[in-house]
N, CA, C and O atoms as a Maestro MAE file, in Angstrom:
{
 s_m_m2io_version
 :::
 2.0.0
}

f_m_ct {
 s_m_title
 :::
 protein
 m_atom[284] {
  # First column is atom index #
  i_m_mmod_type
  r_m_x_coord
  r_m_y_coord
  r_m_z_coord
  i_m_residue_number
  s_m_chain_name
  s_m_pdb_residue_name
  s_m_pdb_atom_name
  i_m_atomic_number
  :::
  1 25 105.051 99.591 97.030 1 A "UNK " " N  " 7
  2 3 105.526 99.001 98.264 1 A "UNK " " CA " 6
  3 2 104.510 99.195 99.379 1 A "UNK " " C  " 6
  4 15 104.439 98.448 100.355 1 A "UNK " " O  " 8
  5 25 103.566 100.466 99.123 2 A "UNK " " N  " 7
  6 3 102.748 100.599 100.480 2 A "UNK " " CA " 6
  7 2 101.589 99.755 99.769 2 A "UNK " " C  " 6
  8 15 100.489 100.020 100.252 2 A "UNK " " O  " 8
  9 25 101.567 99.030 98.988 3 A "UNK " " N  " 7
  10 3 100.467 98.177 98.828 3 A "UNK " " CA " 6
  11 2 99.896 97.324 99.763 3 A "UNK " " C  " 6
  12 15 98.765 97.015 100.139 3 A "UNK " " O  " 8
  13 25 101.617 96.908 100.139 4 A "UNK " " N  " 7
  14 3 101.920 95.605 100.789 4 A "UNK " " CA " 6
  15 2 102.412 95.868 102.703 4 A "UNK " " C  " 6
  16 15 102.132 95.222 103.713 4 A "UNK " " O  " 8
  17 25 103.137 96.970 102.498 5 A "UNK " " N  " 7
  18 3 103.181 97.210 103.913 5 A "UNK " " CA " 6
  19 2 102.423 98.668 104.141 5 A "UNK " " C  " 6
  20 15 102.935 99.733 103.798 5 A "UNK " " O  " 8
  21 25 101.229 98.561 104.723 6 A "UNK " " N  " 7
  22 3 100.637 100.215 105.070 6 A "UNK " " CA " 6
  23 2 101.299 100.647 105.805 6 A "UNK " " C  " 6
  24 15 102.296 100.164 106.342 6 A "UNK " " O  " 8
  25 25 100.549 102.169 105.985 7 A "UNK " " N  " 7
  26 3 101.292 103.306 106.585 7 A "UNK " " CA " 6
  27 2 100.281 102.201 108.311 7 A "UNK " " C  " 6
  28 15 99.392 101.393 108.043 7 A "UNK " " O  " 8
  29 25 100.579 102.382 109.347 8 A "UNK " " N  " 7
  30 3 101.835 103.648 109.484 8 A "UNK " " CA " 6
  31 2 103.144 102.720 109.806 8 A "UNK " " C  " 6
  32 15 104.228 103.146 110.206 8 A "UNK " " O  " 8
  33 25 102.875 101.643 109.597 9 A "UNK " " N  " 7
  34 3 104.343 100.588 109.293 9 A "UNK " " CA " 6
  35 2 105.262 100.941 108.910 9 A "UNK " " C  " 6
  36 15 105.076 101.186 107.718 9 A "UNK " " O  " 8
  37 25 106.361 101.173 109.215 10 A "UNK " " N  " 7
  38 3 107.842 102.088 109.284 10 A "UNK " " CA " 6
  39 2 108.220 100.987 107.540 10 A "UNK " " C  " 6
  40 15 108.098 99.763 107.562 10 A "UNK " " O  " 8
  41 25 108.527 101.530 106.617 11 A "UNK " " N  " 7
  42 3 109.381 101.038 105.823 11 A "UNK " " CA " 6
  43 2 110.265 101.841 105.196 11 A "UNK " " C  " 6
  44 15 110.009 102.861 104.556 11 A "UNK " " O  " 8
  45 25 111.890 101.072 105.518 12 A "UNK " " N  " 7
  46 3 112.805 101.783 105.660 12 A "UNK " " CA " 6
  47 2 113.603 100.906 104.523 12 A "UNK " " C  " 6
  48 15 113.626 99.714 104.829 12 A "UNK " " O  " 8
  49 25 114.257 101.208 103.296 13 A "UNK " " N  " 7
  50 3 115.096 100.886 102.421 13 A "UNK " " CA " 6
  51 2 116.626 100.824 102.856 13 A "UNK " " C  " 6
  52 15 117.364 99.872 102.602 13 A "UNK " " O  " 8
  53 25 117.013 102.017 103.575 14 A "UNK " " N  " 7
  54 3 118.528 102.553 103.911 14 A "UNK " " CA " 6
  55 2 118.584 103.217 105.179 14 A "UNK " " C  " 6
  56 15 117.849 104.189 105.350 14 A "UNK " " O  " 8
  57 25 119.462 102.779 106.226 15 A "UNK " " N  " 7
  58 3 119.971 102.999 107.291 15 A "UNK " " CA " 6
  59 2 121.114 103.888 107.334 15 A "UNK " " C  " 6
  60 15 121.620 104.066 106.226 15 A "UNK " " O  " 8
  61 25 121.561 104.381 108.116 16 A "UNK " " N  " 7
  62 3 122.930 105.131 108.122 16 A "UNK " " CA " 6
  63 2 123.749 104.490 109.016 16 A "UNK " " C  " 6
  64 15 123.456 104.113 110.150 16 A "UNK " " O  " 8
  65 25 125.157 104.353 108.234 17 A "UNK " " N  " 7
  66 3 126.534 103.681 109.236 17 A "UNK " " CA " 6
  67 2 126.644 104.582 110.316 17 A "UNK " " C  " 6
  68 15 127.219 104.013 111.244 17 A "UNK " " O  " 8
  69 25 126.260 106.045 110.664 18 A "UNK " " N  " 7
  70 3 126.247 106.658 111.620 18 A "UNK " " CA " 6
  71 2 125.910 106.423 113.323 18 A "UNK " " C  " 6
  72 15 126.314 106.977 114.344 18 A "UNK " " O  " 8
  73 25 125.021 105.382 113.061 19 A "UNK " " N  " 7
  74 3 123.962 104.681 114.294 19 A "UNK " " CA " 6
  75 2 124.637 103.680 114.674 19 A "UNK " " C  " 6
  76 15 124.543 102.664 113.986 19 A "UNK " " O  " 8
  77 25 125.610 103.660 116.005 20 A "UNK " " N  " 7
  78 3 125.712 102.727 116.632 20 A "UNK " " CA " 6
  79 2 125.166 101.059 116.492 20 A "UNK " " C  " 6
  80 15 125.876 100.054 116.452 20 A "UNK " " O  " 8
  81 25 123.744 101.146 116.437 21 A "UNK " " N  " 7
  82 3 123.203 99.684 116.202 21 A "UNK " " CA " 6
  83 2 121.940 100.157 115.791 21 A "UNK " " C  " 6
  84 15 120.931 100.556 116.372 21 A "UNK " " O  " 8
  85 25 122.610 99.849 113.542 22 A "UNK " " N  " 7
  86 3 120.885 100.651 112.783 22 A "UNK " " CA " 6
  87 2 119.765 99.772 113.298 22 A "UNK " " C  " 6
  88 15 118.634 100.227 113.469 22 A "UNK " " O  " 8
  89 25 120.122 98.358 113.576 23 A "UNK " " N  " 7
  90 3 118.676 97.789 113.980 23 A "UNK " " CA " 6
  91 2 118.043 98.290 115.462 23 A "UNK " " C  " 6
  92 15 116.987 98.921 115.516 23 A "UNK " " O  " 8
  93 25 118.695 97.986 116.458 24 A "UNK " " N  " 7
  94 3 118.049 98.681 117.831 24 A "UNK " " CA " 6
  95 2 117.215 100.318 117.454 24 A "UNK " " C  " 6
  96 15 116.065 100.756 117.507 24 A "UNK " " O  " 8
  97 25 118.645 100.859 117.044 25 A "UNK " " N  " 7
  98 3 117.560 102.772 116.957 25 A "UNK " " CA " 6
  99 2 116.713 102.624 115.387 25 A "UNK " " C  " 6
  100 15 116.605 103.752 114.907 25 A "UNK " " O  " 8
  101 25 116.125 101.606 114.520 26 A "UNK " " N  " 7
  102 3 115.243 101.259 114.176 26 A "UNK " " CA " 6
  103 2 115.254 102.601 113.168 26 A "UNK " " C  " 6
  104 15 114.338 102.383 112.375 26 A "UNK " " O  " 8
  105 25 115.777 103.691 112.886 27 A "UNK " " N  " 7
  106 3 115.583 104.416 112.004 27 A "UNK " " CA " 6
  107 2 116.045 105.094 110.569 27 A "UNK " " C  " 6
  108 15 117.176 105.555 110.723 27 A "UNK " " O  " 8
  109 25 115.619 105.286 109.394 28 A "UNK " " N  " 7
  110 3 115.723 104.838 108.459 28 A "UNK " " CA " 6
  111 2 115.234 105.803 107.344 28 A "UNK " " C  " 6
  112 15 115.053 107.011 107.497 28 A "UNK " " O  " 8
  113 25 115.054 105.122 106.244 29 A "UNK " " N  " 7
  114 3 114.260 106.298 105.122 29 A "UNK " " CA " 6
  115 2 114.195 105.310 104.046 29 A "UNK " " C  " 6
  116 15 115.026 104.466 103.711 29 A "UNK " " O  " 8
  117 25 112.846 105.629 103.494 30 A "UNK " " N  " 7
  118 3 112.818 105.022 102.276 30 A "UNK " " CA " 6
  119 2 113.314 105.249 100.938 30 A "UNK " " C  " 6
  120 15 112.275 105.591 100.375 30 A "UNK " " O  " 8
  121 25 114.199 105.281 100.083 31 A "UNK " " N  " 7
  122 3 115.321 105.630 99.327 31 A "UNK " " CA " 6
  123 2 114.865 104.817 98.070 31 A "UNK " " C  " 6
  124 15 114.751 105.338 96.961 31 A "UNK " " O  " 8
  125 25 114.625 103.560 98.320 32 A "UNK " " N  " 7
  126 3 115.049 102.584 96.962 32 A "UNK " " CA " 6
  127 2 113.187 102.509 97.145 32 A "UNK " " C  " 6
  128 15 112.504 102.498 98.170 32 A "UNK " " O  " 8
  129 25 112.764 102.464 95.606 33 A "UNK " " N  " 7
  130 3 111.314 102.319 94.966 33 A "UNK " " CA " 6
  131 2 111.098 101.101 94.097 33 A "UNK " " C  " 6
  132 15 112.018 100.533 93.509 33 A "UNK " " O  " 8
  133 25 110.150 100.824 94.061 34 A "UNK " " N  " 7
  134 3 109.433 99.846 93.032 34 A "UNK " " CA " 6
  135 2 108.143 100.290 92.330 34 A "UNK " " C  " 6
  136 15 107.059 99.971 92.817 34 A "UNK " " O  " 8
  137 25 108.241 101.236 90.857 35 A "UNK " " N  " 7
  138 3 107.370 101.685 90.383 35 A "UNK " " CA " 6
  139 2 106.840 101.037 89.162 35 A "UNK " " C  " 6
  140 15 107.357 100.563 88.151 35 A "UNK " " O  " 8
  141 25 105.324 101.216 89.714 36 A "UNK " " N  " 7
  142 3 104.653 100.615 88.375 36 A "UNK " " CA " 6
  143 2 103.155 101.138 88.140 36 A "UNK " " C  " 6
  144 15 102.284 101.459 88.948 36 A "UNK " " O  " 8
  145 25 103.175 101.103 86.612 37 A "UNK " " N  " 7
  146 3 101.843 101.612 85.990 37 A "UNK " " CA " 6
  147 2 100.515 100.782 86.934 37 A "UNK " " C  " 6
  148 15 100.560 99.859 87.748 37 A "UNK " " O  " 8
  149 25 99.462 101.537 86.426 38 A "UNK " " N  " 7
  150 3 98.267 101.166 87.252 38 A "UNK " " CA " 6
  151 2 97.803 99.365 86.675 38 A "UNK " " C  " 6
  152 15 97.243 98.511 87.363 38 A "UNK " " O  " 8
  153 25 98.253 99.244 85.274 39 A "UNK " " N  " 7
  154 3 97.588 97.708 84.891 39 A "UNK " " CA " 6
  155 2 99.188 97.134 85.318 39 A "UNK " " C  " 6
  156 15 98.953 95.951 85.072 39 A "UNK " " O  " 8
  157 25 100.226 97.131 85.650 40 A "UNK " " N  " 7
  158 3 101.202 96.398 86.168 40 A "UNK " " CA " 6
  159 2 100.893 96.166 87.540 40 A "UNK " " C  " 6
  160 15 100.896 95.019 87.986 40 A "UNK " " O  " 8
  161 25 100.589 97.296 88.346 41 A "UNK " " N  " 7
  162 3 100.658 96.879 89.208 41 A "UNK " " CA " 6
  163 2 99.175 96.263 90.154 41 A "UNK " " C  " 6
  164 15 99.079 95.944 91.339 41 A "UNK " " O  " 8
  165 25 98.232 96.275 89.129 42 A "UNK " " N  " 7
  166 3 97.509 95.036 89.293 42 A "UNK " " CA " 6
  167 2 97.761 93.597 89.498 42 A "UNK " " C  " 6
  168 15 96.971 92.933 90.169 42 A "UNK " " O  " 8
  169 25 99.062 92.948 88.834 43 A "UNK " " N  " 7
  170 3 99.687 91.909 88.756 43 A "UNK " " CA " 6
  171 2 100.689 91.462 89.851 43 A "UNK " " C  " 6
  172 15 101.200 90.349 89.970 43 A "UNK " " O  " 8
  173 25 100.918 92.900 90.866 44 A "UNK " " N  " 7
  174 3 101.727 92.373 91.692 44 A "UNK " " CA " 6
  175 2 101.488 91.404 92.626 44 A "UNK " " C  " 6
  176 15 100.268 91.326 92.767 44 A "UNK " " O  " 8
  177 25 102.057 90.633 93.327 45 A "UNK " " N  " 7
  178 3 101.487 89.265 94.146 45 A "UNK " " CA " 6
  179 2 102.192 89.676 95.386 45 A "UNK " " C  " 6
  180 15 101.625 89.807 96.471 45 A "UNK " " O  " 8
  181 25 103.774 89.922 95.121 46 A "UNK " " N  " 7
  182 3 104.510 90.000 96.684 46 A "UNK " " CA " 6
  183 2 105.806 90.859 96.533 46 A "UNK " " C  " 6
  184 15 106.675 90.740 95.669 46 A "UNK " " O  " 8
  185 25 105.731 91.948 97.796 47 A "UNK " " N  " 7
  186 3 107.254 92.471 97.823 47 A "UNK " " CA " 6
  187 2 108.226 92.389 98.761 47 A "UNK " " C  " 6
  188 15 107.787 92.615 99.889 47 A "UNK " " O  " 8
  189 25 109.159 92.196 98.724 48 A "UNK " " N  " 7
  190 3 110.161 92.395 100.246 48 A "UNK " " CA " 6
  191 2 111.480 93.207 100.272 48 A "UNK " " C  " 6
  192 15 112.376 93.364 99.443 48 A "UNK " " O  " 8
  193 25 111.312 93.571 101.271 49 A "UNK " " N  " 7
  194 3 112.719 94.510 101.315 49 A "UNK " " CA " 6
  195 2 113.406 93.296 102.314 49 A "UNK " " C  " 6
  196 15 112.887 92.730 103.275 49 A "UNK " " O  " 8
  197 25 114.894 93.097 101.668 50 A "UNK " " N  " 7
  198 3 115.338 92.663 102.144 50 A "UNK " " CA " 6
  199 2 116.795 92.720 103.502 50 A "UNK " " C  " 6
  200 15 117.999 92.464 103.520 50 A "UNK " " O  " 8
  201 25 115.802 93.190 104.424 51 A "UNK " " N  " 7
  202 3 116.389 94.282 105.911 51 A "UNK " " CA " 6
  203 2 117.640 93.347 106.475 51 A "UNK " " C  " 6
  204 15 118.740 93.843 106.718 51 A "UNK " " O  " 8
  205 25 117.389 92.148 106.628 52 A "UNK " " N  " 7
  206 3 118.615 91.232 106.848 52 A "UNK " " CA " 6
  207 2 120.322 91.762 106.212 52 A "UNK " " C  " 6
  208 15 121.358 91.768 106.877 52 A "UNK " " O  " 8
  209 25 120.179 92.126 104.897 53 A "UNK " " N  " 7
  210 3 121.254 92.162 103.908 53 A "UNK " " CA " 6
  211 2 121.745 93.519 104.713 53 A "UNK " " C  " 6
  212 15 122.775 93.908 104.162 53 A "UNK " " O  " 8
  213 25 121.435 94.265 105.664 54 A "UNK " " N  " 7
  214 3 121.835 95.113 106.117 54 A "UNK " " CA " 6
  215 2 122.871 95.095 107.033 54 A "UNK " " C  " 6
  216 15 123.738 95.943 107.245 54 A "UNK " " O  " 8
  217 25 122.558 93.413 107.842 55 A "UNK " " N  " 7
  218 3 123.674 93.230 108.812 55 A "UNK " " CA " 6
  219 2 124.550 92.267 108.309 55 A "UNK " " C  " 6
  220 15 125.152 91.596 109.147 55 A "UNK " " O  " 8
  221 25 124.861 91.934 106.505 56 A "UNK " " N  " 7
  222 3 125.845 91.065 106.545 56 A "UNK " " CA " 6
  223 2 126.955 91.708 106.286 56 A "UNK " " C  " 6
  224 15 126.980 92.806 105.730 56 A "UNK " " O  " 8
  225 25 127.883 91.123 106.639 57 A "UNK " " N  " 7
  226 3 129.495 91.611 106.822 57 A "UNK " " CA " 6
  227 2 129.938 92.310 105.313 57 A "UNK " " C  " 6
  228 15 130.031 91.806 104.194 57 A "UNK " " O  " 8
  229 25 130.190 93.855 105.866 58 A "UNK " " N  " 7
  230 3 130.533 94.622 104.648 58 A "UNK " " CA " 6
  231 2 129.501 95.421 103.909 58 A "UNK " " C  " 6
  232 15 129.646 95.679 102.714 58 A "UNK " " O  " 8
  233 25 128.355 95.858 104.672 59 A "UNK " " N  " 7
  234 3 127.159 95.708 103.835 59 A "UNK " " CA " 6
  235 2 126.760 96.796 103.176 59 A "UNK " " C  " 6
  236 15 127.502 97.641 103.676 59 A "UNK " " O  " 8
  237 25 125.809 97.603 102.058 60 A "UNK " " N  " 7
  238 3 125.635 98.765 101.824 60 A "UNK " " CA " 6
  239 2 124.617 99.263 102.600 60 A "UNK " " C  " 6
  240 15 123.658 98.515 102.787 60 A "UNK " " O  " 8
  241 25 124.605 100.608 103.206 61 A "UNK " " N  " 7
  242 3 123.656 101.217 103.578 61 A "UNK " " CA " 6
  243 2 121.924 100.848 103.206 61 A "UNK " " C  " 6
  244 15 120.917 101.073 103.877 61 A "UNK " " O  " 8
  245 25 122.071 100.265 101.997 62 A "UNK " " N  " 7
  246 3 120.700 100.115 101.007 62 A "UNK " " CA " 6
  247 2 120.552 99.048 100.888 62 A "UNK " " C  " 6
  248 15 121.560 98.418 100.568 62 A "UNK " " O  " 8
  249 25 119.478 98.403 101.039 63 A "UNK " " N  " 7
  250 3 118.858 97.025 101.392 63 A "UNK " " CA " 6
  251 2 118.268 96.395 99.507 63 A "UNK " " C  " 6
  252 15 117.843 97.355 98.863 63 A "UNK " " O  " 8
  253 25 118.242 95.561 99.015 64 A "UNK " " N  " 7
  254 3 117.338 95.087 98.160 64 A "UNK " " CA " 6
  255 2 115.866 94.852 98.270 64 A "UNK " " C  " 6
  256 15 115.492 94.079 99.152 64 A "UNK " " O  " 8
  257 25 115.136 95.318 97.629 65 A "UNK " " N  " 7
  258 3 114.205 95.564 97.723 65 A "UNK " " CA " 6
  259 2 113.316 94.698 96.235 65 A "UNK " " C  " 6
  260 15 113.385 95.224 95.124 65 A "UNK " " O  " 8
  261 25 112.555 93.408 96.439 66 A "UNK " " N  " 7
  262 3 111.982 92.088 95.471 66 A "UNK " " CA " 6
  263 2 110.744 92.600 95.372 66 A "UNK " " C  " 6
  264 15 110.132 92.792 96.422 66 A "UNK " " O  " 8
  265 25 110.125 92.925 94.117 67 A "UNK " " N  " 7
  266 3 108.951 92.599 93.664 67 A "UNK " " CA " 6
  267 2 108.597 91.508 92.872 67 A "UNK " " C  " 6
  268 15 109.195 90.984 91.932 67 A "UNK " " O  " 8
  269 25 107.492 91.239 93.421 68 A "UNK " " N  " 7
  270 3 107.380 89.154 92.040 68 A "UNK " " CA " 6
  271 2 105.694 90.020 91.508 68 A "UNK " " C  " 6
  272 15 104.929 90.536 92.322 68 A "UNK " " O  " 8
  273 25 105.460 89.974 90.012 69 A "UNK " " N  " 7
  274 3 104.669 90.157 89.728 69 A "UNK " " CA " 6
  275 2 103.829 88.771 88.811 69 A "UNK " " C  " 6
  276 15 104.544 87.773 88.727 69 A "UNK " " O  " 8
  277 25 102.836 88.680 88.343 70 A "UNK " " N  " 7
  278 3 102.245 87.616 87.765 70 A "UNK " " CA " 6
  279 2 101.753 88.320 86.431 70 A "UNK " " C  " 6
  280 15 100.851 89.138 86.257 70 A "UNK " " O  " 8
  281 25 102.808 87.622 85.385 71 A "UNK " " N  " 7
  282 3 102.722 88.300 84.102 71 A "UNK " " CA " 6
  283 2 102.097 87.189 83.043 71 A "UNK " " C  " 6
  284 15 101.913 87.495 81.865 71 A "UNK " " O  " 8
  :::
 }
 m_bond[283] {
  # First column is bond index #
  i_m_from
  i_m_to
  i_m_order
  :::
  1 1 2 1
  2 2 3 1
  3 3 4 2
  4 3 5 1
  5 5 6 1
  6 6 7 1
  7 7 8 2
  8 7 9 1
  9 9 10 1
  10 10 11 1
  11 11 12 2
  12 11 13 1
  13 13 14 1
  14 14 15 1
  15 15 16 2
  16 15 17 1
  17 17 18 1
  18 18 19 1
  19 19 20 2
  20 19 21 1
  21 21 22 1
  22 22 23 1
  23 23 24 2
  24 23 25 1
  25 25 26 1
  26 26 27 1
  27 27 28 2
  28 27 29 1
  29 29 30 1
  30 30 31 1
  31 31 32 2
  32 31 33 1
  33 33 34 1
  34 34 35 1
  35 35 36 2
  36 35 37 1
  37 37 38 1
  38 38 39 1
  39 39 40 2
  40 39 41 1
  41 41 42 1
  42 42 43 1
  43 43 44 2
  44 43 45 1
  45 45 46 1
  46 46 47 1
  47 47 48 2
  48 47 49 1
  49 49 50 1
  50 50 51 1
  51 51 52 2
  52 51 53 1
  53 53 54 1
  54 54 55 1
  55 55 56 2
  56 55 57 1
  57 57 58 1
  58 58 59 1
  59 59 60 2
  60 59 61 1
  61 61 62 1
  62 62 63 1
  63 63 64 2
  64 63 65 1
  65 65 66 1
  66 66 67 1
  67 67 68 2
  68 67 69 1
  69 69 70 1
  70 70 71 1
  71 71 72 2
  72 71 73 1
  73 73 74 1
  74 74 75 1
  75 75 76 2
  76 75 77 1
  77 77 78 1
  78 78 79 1
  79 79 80 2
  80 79 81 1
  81 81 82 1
  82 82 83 1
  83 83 84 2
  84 83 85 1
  85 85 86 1
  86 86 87 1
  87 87 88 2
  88 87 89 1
  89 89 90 1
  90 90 91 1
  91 91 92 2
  92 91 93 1
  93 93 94 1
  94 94 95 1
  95 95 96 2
  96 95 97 1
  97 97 98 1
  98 98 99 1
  99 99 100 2
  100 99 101 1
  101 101 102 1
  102 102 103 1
  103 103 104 2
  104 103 105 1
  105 105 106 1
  106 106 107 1
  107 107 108 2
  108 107 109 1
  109 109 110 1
  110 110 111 1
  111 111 112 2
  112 111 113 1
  113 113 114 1
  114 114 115 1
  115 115 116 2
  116 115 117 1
  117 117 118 1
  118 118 119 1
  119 119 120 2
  120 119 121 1
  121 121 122 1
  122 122 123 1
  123 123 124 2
  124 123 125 1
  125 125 126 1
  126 126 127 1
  127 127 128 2
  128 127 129 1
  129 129 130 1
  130 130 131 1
  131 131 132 2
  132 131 133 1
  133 133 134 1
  134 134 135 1
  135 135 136 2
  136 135 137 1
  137 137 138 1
  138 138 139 1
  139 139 140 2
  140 139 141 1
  141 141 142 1
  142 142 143 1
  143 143 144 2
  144 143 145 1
  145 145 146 1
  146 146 147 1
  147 147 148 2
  148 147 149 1
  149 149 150 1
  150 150 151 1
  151 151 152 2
  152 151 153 1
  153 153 154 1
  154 154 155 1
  155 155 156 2
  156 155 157 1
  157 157 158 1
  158 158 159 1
  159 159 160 2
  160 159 161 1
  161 161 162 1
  162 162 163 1
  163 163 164 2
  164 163 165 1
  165 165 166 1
  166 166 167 1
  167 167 168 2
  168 167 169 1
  169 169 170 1
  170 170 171 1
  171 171 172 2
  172 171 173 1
  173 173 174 1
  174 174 175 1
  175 175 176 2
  176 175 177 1
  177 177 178 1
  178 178 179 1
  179 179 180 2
  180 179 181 1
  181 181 182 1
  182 182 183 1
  183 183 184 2
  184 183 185 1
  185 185 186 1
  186 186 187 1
  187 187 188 2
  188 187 189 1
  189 189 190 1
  190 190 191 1
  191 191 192 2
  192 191 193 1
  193 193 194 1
  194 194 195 1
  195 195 196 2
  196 195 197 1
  197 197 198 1
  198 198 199 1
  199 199 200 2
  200 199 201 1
  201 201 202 1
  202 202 203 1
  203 203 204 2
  204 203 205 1
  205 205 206 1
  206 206 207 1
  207 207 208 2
  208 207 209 1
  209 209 210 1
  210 210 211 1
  211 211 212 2
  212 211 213 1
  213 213 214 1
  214 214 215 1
  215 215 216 2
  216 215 217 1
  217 217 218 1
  218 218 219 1
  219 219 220 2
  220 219 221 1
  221 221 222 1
  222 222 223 1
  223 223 224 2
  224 223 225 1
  225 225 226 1
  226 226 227 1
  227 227 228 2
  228 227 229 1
  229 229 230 1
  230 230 231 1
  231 231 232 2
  232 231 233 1
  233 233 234 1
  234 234 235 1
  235 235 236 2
  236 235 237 1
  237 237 238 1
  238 238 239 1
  239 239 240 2
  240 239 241 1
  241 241 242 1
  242 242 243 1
  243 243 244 2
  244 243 245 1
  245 245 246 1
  246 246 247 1
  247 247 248 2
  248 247 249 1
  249 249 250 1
  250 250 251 1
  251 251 252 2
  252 251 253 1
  253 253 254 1
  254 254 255 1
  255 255 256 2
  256 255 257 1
  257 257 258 1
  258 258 259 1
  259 259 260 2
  260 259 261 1
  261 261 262 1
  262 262 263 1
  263 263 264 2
  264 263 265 1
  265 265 266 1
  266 266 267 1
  267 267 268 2
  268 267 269 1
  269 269 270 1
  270 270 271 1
  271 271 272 2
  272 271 273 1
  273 273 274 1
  274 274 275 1
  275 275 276 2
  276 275 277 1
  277 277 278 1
  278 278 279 1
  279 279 280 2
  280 279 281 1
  281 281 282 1
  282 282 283 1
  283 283 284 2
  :::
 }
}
């Protein structure tokens, strides 16, 4: 994942229902991974965490998180 977003770029998987408004206080932890061997992850092309899925109605703490590789 830090392939694609460097440090010191905040990437955050999971928010806490604790926070008034998780998007405004912006803080977070990275929880959910995308691991891969050194010749896999040669092949990777693109990842996204998907931070949106955080504010839809009912949502889990933990965001989805897409790797597309070229196999």
């Amino acid at each position: 994942m830090r392939g694609f977003i460097p440090e010191p770029e905040k990437l955050y998987t999971w928010w806490s229902y604790r926070a008034q408004d998780w998007a405004a206080s912006n803080r977070g932890r990275r929880l959910d991974h995308i691991w891969a061997s050194p010749a896999l992850e040669r092949t990777a092309k693109e990842m996204k965490v998907v931070r949106e899925a955080r504010g839809w109605e009912r949502p889990s703490d933990h965001v989805p998180v897409i790797a597309n590789f070229d196999l």
